[in-house]
C-alpha positions as CSV (number, residue, x, y, z in Angstrom):
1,X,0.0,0.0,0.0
2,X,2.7,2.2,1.0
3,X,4.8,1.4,-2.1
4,X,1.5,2.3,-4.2
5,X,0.8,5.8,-2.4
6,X,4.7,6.6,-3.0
7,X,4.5,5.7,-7.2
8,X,1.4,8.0,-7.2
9,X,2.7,10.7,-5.4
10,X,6.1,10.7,-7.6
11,X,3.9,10.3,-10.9
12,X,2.1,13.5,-9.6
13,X,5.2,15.4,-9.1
14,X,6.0,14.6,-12.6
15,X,3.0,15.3,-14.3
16,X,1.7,18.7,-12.3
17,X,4.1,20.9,-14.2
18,X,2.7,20.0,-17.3
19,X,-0.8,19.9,-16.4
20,X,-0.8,23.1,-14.6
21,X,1.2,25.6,-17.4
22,X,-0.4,28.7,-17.6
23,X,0.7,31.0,-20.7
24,X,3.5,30.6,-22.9
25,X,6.5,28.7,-22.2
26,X,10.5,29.3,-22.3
27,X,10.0,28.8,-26.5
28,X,7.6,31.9,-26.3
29,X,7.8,34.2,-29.5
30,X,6.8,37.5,-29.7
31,X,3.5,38.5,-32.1
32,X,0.5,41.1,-32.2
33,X,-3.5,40.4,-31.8
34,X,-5.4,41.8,-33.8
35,X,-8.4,41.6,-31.7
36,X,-11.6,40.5,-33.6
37,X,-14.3,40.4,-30.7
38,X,-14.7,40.5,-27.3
39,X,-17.0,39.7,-24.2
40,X,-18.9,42.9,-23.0
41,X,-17.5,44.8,-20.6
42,X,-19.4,44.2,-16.9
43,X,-20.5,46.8,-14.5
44,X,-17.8,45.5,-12.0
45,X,-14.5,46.8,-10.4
46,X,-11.5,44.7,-10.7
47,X,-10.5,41.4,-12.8
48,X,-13.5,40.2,-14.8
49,X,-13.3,37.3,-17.3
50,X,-13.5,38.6,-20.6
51,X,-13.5,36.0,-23.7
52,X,-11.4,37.5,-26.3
53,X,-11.0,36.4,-30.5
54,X,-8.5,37.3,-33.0
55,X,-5.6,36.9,-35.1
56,X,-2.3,36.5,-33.8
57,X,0.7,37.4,-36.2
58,X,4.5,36.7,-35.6
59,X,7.6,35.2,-36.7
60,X,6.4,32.0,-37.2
61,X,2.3,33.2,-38.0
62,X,0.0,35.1,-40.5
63,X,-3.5,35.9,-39.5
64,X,-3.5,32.5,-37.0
65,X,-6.7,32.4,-35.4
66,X,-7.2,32.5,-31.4
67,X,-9.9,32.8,-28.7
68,X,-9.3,33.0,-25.3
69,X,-10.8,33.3,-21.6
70,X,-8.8,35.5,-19.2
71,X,-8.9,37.3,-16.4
72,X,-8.7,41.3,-16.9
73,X,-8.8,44.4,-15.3
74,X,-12.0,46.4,-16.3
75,X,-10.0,49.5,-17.0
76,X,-7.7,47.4,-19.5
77,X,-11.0,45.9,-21.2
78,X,-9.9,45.1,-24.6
79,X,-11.8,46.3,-28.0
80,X,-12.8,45.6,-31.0
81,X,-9.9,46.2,-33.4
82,X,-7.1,47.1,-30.8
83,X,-3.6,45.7,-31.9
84,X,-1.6,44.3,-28.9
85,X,1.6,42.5,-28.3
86,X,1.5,39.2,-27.1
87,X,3.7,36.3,-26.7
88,X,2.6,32.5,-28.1
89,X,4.1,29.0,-27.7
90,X,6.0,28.2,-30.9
91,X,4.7,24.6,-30.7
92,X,1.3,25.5,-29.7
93,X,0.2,29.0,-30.6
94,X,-3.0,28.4,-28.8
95,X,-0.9,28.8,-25.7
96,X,-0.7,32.4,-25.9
97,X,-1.1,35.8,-23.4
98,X,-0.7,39.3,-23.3
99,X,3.0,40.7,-23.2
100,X,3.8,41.9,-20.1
101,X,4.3,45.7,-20.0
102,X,7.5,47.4,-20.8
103,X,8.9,49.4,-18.1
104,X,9.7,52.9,-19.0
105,X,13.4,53.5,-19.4
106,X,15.7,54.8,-16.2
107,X,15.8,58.9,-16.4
108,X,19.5,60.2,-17.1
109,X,21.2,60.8,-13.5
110,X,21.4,65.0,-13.6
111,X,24.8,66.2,-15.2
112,X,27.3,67.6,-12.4
């Protein structure tokens, strides 16, 4: 029994990394959505689930058709027509999220 429990446990050690991936993965490419529709926006404050559809093009895609459910913030609802950067799986493109945001670039230290 105990020898059973143990090759379980091991087996789930193994497999929860691949079940649980979220997003793209160390092979992630860098694209734009074209964003073709989207979930309407709620009356609520905070992250929402929003179902989004569109085109994805990259390196490796042309006009590659996505849909996705996320959760945003309301005041970064997404629209009709908006192009945003993104990042995809090579191997999978369905695997694909938003690119995170670029921080702004370090102001020059003042001249002495």
């Amino acid at each position: 029994m105990l020898s059973v429990l143990f090759l379980v446990a091991v087996a789930a050690a193994f497999l929860a990394p691949r079940l649980l991936r979220r997003g793209p993965s160390r092979d992630a490419l860098n694209g734009t959505l074209l964003i073709t529709g989207v979930s309407p926006r709620p009356d609520a404050a905070g992250e929402q689930f929003v179902t989004i559809s569109g085109v994805i093009d990259g390196p490796t895609l042309n006009e590659y058709s996505v849909y996705l459910r996320m959760a945003v913030d309301v005041d970064q609802w997404p629209t009709v027509g908006e192009l945003r950067p993104v990042v995809y799986s090579e191997r999978n493109p369905e695997n694909w999220a938003f690119a995170p945001p670029v921080p702004p670039p370090d102001p020059l230290p003042p001249a002495n």
